[in-house]
C-alpha positions in Angstrom: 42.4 26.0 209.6 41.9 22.4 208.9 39.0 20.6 209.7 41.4 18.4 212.9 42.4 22.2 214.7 38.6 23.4 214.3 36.9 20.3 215.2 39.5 19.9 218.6 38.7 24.2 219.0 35.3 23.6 218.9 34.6 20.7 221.3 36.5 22.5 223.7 34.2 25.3 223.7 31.2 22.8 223.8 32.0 21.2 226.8 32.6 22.3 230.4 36.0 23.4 231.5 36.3 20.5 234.3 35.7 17.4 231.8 39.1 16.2 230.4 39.4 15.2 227.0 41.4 12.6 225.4 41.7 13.1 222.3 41.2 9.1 220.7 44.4 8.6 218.4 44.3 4.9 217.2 44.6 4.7 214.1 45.8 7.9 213.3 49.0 8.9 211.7 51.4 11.2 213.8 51.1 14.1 211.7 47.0 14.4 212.7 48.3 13.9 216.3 50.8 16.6 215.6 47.8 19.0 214.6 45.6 18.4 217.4 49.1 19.2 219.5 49.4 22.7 218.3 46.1 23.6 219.3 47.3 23.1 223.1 45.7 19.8 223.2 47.8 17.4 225.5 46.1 13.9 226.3 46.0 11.5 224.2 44.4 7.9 224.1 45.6 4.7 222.2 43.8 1.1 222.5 47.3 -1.0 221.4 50.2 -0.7 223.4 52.8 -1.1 220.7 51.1 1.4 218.4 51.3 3.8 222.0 54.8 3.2 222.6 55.9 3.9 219.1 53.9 7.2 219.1 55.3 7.8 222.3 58.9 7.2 221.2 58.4 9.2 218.0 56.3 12.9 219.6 56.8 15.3 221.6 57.7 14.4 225.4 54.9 16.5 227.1 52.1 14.2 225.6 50.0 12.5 228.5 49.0 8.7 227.1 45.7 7.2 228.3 45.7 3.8 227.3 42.0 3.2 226.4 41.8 -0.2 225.2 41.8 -3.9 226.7 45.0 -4.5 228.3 47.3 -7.6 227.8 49.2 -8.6 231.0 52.2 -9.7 229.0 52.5 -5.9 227.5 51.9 -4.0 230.4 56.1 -3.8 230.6 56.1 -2.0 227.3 54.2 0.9 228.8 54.9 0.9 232.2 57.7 3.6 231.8 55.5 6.5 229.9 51.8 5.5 230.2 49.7 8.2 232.5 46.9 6.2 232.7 45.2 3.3 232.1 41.3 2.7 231.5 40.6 -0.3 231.4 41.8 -2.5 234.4 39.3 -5.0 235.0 41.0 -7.5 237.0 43.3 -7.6 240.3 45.7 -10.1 238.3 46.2 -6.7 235.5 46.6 -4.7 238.7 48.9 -6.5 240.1 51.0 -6.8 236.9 50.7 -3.1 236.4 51.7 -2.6 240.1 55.1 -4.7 239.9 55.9 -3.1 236.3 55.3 0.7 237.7 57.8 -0.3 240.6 60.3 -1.8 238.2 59.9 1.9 236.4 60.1 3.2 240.1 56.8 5.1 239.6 53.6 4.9 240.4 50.7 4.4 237.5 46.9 5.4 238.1 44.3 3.2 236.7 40.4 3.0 236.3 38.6 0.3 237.1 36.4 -0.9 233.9 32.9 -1.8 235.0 30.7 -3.7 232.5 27.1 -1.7 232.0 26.6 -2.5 228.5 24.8 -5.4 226.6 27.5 -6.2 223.8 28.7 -9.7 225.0 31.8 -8.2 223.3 32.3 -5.4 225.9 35.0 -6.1 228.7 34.8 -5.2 232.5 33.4 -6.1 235.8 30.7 -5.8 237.6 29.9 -3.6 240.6 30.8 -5.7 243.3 34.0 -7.4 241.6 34.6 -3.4 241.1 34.3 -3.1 245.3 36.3 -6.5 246.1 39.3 -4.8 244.2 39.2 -1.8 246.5 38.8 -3.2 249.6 41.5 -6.2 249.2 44.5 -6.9 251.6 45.9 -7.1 248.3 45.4 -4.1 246.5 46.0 -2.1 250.0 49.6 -3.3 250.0 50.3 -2.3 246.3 52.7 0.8 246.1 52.9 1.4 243.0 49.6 2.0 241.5 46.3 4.0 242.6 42.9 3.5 241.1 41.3 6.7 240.6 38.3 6.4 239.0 35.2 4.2 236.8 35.0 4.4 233.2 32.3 2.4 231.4 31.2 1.9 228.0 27.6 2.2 226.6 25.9 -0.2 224.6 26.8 0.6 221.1 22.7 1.1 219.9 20.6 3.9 218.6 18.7 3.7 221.5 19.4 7.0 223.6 17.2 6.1 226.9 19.6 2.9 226.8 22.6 4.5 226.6 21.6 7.3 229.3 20.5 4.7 232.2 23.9 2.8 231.1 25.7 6.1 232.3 23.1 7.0 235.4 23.9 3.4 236.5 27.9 3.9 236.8 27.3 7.4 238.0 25.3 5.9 240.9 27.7 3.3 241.7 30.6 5.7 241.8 29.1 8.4 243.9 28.8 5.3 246.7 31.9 4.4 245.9 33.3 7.9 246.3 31.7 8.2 249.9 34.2 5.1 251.2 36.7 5.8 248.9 37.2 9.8 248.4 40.3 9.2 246.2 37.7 8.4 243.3 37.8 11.6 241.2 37.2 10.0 237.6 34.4 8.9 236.0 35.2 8.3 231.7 32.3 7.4 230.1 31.2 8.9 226.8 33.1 8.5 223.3 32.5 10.9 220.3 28.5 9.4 219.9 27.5 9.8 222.9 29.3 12.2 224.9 26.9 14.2 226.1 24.8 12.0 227.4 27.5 11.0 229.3 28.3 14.4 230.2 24.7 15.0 231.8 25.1 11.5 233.4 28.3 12.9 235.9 31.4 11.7 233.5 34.1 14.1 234.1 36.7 12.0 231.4 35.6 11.8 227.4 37.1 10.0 224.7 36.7 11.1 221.7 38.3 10.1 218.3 36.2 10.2 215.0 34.4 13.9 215.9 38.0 15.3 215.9 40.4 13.3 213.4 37.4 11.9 211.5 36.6 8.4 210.7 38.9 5.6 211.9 41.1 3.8 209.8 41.0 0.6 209.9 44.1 -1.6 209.2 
């Protein structure tokens, strides 16, 4: 077995049957997506559109695609026919881009709302209440064609475990109100491959992981 089939084989058994894993694929060349395909593994998440769509085009048909990464309004059309779901949607102008390109695909696309809870000046998303103006607006009501399903956060990118953990708690907290007005909130991605379980114990039912299966990231 190579070290891509064991390391996907063993996370599975780590973590608890209800969290979803997306297996991160940027990056990584079709054949290590292949691998981690055999083992049963279906979800997959990319954070470029064009890199998705060409994956997409070139593997098998059954793959769900998570689109991970910051999202360009202008390239939302290039996805809007395949993509299963999309992280990182952290404004109503995206949504309503994603909205009118799902119709145009005459399907509907579910989305996460990205909420800012780390430091890094670098990280995207919004805060809590721009989170709650989305879902309560006259304007989000009367899109048909997308449904936001869930949080997902990123940690600060630091050493510092007790930072990272009340990073997750505060998300968790925010989307168990949430989830009281709004039951259709099921998701909650937060954790990546170096901190995962902290997210884990913080409530996130959504991981995505990259490096601990395919191994370091290539940049290019």
């Amino acid at each position: 077995m190579s070290s891509i089939t064991e390391n996907i084989l063993q996370l599975k058994k780590e973590i608890p049957e209800h969290i979803s894993l997306i297996a991160v694929s940027k990056t990584k060349p079709n054949e290590d997506i292949l691998e981690a395909y055999q083992t049963g593994h279906r979800i997959f998440g990319e954070n470029k559109i064009q890199e998705m769509v060409d994956k997409h085009e070139q593997l098998p048909k059954d793959i769900e695609w998570h689109m991970i990464g910051h999202v360009q309004r202008n390239k939302v059309k290039y996805m809007a026919p395949f993509v299963h779901l999309i992280h990182a949607v952290d404004s109503l102008k995206l949504l309503k881009e994603v909205n009118k390109r799902a119709a145009q695909n005459k399907r509907s696309i579910n989305c996460l709302l990205q909420v800012k809870i780390a430091e890094e000046d670098s990280k995207f998303g919004l805060d809590i209440d721009s989170a709650k103006e989305i879902l309560i607006s006259k304007a989000y009501a009367e899109m048909d064609n997308v449904k936001i399903i869930g949080l997902m956060g990123m940690a600060t990118f630091t050493e510092d475990e007790n930072q990272i953990e009340q990073e997750f708690a505060y998300l968790q907290k925010h989307f168990k109100a949430l989830q009281k007005e709004y039951p259709q909130l099921q998701t909650l991605s937060m954790g990546m491959s170096g901190d995962y379980q902290i997210a884990i114990r913080n409530g996130s039912n959504m991981i995505r992981v990259g490096s601990s299966i395919f191994g370091e990231r290539n940049y290019h």
